[in-house]
PDB file of N, CA, C and O in Angstrom:
ATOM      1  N   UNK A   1      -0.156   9.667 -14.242  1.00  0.00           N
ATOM      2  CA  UNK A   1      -0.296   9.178 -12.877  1.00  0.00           C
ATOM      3  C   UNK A   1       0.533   7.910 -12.714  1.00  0.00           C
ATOM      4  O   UNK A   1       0.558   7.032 -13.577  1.00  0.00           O
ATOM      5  N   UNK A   2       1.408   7.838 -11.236  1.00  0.00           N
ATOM      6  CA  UNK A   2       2.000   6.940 -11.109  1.00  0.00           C
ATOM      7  C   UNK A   2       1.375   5.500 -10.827  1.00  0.00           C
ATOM      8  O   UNK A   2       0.442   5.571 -10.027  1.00  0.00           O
ATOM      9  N   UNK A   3       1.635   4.288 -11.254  1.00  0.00           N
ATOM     10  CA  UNK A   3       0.995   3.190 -10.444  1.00  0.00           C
ATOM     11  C   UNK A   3       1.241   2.317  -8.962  1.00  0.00           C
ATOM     12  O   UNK A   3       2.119   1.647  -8.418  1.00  0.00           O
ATOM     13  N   UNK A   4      -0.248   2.840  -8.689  1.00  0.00           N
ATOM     14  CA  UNK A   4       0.417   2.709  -7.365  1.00  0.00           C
ATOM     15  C   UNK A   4      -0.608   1.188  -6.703  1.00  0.00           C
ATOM     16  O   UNK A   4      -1.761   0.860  -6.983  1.00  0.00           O
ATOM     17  N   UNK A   5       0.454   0.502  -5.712  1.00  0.00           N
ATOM     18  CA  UNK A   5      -0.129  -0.791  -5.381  1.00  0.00           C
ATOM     19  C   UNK A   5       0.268  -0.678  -3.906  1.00  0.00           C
ATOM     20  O   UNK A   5       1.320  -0.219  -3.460  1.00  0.00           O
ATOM     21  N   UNK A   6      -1.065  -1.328  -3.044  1.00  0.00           N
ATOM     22  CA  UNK A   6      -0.867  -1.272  -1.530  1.00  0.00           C
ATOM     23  C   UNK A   6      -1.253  -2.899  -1.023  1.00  0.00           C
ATOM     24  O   UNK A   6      -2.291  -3.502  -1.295  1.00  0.00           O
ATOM     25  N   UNK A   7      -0.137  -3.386  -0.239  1.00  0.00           N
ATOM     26  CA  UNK A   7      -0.379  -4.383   0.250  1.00  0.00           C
ATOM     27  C   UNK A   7      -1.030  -4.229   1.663  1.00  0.00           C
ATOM     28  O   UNK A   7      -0.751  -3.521   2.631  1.00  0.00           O
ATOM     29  N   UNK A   8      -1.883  -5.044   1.447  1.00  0.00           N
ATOM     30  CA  UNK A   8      -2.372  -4.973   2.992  1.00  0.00           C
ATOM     31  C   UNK A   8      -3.063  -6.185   3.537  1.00  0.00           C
ATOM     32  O   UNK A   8      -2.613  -7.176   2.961  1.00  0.00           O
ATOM     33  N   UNK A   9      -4.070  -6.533   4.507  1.00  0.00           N
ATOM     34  CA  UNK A   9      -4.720  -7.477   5.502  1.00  0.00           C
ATOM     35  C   UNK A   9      -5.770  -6.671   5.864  1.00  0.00           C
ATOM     36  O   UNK A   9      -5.830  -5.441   5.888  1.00  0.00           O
ATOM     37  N   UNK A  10      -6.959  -7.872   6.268  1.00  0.00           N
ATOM     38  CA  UNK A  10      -8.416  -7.113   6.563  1.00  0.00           C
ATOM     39  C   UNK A  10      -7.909  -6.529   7.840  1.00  0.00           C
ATOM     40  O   UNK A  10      -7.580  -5.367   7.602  1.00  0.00           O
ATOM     41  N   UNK A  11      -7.776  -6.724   8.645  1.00  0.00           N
ATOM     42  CA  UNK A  11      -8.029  -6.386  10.328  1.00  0.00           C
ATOM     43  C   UNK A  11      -6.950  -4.690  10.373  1.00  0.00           C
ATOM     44  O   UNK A  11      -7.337  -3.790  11.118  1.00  0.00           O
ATOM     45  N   UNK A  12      -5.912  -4.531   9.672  1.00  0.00           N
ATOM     46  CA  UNK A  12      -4.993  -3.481   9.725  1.00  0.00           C
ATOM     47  C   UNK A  12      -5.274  -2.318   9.533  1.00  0.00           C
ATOM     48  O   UNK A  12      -5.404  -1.753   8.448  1.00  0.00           O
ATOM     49  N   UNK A  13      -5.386  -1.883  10.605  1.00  0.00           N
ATOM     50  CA  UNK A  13      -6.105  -0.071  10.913  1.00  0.00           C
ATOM     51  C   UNK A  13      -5.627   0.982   9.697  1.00  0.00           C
ATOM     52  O   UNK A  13      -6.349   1.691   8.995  1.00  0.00           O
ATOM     53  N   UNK A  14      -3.946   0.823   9.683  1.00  0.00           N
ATOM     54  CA  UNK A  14      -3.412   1.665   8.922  1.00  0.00           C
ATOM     55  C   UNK A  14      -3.909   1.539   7.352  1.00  0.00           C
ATOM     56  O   UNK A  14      -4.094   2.430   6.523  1.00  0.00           O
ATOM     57  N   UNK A  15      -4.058   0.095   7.245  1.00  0.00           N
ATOM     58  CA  UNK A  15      -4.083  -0.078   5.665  1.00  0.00           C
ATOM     59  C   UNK A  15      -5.751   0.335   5.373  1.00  0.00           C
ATOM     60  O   UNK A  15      -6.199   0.361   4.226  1.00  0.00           O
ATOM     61  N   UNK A  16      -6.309   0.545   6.182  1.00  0.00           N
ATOM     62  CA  UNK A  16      -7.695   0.961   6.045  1.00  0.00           C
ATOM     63  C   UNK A  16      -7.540   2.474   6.188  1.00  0.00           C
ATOM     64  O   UNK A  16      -8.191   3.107   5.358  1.00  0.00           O
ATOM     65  N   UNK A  17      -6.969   3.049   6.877  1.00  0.00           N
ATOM     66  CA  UNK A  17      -6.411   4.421   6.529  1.00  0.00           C
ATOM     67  C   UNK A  17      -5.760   5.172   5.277  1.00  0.00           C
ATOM     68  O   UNK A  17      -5.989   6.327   4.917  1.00  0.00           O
ATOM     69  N   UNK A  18      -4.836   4.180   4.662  1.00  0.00           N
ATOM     70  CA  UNK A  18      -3.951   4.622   3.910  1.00  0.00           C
ATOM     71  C   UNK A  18      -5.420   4.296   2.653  1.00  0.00           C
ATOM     72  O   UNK A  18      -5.670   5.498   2.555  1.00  0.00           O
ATOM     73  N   UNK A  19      -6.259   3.773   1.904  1.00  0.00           N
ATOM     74  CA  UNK A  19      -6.986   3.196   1.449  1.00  0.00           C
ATOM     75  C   UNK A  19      -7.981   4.525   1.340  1.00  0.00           C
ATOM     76  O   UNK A  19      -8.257   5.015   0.245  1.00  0.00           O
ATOM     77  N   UNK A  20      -8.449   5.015   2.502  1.00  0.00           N
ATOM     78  CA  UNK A  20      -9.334   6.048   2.895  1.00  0.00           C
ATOM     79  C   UNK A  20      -9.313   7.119   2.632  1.00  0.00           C
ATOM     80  O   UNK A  20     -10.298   7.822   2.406  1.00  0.00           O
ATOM     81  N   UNK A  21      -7.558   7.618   2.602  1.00  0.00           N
ATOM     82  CA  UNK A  21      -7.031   8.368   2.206  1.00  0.00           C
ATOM     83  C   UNK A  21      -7.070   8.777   1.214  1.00  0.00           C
ATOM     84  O   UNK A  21      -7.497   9.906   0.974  1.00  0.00           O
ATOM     85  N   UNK A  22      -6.481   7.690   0.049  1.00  0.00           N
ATOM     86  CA  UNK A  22      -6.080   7.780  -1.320  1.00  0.00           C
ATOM     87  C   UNK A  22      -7.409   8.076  -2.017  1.00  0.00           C
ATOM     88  O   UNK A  22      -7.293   8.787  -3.015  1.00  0.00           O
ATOM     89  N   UNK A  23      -9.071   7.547  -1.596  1.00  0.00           N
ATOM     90  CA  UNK A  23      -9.928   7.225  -1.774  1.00  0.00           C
ATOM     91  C   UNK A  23     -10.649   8.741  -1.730  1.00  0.00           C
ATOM     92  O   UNK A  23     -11.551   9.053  -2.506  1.00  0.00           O
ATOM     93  N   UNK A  24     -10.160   9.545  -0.799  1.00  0.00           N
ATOM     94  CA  UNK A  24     -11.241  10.807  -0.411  1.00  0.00           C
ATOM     95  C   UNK A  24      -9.740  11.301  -1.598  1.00  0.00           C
ATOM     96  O   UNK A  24      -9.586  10.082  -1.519  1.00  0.00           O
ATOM     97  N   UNK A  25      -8.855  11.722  -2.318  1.00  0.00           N
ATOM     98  CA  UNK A  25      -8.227  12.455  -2.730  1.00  0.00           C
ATOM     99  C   UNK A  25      -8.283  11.519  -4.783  1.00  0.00           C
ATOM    100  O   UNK A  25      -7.567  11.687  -5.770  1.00  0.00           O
ATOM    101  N   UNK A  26      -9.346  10.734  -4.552  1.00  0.00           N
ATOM    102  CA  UNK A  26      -9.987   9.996  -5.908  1.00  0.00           C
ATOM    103  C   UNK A  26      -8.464   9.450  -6.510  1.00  0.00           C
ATOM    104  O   UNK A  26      -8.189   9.894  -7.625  1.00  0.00           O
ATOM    105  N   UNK A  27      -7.672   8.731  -6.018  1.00  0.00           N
ATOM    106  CA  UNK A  27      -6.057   7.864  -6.319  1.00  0.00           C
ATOM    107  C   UNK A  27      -6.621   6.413  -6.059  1.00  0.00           C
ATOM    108  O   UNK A  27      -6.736   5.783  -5.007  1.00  0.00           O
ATOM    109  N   UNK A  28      -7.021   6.000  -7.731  1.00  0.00           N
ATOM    110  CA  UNK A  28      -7.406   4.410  -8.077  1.00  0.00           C
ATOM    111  C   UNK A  28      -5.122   3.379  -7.827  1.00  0.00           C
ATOM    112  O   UNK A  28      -4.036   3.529  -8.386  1.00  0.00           O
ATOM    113  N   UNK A  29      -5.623   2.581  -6.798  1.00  0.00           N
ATOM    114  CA  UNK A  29      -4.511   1.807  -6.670  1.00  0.00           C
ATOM    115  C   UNK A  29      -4.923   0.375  -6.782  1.00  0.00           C
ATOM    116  O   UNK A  29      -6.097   0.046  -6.957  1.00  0.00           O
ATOM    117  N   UNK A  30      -4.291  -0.163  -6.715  1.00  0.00           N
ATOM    118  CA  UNK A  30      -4.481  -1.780  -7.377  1.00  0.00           C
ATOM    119  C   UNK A  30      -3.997  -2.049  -5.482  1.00  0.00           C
ATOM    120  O   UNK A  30      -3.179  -1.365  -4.868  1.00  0.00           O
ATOM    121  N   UNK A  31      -4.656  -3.018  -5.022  1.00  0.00           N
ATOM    122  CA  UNK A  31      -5.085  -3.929  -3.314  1.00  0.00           C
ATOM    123  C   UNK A  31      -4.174  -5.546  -3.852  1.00  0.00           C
ATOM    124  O   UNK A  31      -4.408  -6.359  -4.747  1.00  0.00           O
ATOM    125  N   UNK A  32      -3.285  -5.464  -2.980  1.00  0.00           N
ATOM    126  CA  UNK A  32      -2.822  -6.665  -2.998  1.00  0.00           C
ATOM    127  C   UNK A  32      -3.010  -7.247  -1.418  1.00  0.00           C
ATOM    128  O   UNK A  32      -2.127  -7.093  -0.574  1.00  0.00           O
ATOM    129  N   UNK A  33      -4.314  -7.952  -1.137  1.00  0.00           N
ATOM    130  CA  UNK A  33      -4.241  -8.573   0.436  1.00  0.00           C
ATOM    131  C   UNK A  33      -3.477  -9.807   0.748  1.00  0.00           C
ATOM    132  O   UNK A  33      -3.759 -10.874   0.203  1.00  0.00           O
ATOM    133  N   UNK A  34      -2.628  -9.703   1.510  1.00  0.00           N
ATOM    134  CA  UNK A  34      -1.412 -10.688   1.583  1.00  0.00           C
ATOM    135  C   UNK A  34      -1.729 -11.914   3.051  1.00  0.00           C
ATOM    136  O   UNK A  34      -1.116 -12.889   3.486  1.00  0.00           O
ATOM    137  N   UNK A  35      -3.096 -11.152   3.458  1.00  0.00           N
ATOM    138  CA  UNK A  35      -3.644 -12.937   4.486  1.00  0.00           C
ATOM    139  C   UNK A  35      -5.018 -13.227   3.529  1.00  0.00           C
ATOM    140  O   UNK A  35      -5.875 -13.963   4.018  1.00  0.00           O
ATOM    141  N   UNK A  36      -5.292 -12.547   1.898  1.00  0.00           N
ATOM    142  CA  UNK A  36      -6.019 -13.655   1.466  1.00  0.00           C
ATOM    143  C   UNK A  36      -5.475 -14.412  -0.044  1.00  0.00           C
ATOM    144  O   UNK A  36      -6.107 -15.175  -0.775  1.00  0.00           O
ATOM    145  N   UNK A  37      -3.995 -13.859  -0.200  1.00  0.00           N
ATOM    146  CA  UNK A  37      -3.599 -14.308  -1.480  1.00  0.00           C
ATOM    147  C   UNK A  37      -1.831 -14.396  -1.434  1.00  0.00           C
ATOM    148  O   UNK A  37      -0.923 -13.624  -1.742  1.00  0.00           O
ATOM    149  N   UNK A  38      -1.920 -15.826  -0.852  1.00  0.00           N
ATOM    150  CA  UNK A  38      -0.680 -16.317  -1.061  1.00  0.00           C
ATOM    151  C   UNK A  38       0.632 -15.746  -1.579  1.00  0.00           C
ATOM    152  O   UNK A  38       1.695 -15.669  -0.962  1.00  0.00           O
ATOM    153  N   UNK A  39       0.325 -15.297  -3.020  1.00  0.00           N
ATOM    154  CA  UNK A  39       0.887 -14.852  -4.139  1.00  0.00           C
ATOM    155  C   UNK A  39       1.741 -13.591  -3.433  1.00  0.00           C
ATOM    156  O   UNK A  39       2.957 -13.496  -3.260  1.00  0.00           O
ATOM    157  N   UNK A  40       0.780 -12.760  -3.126  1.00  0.00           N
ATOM    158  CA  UNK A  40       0.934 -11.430  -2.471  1.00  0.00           C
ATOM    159  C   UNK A  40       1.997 -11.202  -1.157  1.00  0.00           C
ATOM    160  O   UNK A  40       2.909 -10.437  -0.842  1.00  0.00           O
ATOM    161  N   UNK A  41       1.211 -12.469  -0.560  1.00  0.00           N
ATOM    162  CA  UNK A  41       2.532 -12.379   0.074  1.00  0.00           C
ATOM    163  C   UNK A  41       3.878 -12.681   0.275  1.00  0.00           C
ATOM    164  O   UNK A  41       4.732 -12.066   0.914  1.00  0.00           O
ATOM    165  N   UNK A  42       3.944 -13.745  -0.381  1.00  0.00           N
ATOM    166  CA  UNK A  42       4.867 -13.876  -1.509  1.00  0.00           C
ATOM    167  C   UNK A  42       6.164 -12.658  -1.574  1.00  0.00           C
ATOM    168  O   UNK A  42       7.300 -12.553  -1.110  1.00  0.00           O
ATOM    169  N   UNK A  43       5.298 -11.884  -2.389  1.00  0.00           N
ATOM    170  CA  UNK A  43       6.042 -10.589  -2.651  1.00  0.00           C
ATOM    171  C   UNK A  43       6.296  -9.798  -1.817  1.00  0.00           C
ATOM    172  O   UNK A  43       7.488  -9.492  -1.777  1.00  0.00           O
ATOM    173  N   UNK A  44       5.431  -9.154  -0.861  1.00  0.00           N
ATOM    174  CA  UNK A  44       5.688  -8.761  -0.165  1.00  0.00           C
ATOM    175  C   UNK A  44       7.107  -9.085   0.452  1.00  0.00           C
ATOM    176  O   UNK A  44       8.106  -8.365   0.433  1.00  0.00           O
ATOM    177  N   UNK A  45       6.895 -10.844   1.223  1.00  0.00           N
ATOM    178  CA  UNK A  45       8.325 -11.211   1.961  1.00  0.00           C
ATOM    179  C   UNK A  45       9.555 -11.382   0.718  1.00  0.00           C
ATOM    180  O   UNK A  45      10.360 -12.231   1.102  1.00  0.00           O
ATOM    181  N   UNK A  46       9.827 -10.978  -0.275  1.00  0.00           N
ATOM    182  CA  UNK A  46      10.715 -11.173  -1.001  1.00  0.00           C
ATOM    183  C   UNK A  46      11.234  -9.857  -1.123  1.00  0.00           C
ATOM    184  O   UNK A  46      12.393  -9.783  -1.531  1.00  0.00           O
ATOM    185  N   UNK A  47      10.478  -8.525  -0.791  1.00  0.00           N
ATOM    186  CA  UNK A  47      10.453  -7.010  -0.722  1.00  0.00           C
ATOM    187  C   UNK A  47      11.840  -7.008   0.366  1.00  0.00           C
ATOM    188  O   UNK A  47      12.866  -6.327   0.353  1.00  0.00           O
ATOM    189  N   UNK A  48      11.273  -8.287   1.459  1.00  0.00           N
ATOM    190  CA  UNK A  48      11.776  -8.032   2.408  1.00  0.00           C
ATOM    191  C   UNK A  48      10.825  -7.057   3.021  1.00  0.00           C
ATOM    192  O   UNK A  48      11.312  -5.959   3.289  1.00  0.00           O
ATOM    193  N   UNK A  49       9.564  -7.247   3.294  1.00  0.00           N
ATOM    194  CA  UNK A  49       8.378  -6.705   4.030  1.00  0.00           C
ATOM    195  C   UNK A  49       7.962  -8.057   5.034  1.00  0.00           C
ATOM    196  O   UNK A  49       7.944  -9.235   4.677  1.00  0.00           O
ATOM    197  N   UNK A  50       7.637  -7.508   6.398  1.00  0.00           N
ATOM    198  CA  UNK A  50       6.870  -8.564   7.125  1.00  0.00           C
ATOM    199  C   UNK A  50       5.698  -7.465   7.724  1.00  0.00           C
ATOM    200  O   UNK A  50       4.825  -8.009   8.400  1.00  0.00           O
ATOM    201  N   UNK A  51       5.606  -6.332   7.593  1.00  0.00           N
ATOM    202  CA  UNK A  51       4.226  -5.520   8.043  1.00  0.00           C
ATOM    203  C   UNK A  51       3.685  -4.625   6.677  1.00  0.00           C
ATOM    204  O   UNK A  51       4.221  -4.257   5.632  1.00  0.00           O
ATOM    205  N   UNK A  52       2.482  -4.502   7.208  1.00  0.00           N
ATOM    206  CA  UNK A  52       1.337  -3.707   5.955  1.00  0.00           C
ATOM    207  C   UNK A  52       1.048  -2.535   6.536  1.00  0.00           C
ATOM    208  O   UNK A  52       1.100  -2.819   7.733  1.00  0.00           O
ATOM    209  N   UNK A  53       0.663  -0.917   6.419  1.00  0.00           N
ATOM    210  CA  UNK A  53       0.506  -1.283   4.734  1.00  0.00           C
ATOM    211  C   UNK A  53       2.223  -1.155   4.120  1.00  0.00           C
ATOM    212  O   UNK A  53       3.128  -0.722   4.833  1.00  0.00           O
ATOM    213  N   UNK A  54       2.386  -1.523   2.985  1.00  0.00           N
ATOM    214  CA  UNK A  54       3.197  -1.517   2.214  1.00  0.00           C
ATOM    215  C   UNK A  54       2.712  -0.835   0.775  1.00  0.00           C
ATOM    216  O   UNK A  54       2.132  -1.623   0.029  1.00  0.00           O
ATOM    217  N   UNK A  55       2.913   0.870   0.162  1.00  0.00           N
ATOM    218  CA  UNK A  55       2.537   1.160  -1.042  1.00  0.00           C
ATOM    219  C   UNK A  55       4.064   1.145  -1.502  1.00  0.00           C
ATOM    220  O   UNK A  55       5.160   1.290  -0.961  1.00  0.00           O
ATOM    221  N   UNK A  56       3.479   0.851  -3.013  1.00  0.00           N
ATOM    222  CA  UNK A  56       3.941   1.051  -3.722  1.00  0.00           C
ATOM    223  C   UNK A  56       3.536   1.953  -5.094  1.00  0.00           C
ATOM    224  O   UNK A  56       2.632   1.845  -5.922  1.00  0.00           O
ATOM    225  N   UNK A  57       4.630   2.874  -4.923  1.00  0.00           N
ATOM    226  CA  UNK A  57       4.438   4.028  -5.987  1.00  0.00           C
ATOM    227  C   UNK A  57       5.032   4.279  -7.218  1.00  0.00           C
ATOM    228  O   UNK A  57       5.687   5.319  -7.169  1.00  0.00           O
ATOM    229  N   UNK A  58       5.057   3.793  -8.184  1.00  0.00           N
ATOM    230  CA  UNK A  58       6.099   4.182  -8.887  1.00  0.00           C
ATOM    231  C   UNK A  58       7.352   3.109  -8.912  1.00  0.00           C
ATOM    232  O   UNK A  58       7.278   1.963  -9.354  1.00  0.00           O
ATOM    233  N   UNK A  59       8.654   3.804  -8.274  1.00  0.00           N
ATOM    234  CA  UNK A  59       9.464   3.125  -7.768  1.00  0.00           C
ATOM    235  C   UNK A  59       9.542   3.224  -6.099  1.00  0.00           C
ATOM    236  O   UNK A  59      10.077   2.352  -5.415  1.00  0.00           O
ATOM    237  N   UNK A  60       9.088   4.107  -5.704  1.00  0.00           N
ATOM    238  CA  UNK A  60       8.923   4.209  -4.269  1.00  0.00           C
ATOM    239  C   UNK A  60       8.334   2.980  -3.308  1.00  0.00           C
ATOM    240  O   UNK A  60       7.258   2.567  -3.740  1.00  0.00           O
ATOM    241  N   UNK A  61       8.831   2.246  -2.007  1.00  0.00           N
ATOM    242  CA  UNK A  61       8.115   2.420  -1.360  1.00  0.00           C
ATOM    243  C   UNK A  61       7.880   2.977  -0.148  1.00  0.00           C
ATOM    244  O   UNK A  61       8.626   3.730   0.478  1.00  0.00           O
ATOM    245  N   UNK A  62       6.802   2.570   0.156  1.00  0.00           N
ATOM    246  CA  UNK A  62       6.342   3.209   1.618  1.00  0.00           C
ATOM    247  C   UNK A  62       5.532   2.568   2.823  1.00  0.00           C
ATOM    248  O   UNK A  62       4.323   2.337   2.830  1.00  0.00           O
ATOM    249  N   UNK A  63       6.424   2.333   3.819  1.00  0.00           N
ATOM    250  CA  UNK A  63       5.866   1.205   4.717  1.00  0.00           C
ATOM    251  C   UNK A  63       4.983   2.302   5.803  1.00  0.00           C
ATOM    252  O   UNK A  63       5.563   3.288   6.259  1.00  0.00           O
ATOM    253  N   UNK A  64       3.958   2.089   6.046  1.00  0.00           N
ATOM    254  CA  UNK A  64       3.194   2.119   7.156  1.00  0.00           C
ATOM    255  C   UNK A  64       2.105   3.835   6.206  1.00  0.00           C
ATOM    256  O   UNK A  64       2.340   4.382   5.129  1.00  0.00           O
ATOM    257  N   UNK A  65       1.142   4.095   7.120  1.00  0.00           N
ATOM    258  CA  UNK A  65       0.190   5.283   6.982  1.00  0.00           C
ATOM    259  C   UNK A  65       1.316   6.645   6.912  1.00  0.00           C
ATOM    260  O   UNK A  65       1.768   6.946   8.016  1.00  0.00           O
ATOM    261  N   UNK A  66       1.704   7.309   5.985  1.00  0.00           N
ATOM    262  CA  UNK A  66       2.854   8.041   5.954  1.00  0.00           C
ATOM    263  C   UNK A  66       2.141   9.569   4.852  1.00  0.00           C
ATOM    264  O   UNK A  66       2.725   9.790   3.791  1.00  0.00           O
ATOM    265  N   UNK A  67       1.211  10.258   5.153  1.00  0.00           N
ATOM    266  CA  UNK A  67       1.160  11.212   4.959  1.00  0.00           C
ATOM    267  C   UNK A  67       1.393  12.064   3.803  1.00  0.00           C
ATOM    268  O   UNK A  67       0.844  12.224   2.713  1.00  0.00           O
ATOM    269  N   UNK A  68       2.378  12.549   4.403  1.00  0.00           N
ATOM    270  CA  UNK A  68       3.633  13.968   3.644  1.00  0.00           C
ATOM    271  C   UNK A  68       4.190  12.986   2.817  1.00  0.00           C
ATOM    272  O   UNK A  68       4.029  13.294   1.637  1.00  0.00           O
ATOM    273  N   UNK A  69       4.939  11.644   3.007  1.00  0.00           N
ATOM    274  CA  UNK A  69       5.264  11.109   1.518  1.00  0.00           C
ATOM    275  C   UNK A  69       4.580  10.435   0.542  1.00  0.00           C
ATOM    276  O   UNK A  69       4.940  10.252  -0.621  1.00  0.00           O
ATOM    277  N   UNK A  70       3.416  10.022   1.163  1.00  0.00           N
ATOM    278  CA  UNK A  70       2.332   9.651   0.164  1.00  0.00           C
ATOM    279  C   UNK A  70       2.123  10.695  -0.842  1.00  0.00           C
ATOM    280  O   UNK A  70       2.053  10.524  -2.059  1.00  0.00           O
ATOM    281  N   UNK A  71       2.020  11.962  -0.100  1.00  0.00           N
ATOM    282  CA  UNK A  71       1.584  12.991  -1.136  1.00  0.00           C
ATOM    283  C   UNK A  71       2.949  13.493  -2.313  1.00  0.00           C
ATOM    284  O   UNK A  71       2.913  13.870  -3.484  1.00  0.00           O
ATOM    285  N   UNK A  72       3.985  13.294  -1.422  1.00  0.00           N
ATOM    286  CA  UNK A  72       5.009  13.563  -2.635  1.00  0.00           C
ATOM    287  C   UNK A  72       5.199  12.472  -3.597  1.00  0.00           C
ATOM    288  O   UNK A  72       5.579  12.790  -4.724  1.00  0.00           O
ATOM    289  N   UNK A  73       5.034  11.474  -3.379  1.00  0.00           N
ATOM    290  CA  UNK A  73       5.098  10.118  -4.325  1.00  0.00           C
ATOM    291  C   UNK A  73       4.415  10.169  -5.271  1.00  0.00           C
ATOM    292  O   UNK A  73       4.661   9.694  -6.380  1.00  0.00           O
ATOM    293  N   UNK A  74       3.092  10.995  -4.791  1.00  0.00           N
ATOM    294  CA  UNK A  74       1.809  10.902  -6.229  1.00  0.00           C
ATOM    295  C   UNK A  74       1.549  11.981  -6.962  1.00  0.00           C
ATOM    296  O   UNK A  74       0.645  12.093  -7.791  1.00  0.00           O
ATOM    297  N   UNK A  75       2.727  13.160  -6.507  1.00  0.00           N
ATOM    298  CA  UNK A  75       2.635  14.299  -6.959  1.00  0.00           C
ATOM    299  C   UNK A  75       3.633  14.241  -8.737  1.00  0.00           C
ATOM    300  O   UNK A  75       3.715  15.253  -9.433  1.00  0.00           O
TER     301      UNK A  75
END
């Protein structure tokens, strides 16, 4: 299994989606929240990311609630 990491923020619909998702299909990812840990976001803006969610798969990423490539990323 690939390792996969999702940046996100409490209030963000999608990242509570994408989370929900991974969650009903049992895909343990490592939560990086980037309005409660500095660090995180950090990375994120060095990605060159300014919106969540942001996964990361592997080498993949994937900006926003994205479905069909979530599922190919973890396949």
């Amino acid at each position: 299994m690939k390792n996969i990491t999702i940046y996100t923020t409490n209030a963000c619909p999608y990242c509570i989606k994408t989370k929900e998702y991974l969650a009903e299909k049992g895909i343990k990812y490592d939560e990086k929240n980037v309005q409660e840990n500095s660090q995180a976001k950090n990375e994120l803006l060095s990605m060159g990311y300014r919106t969540v969610p942001v996964l990361i798969v592997g080498d993949e990423e994937i900006v926003g609630f994205d479905k069909s490539r979530i599922d190919r990323a973890i396949m």
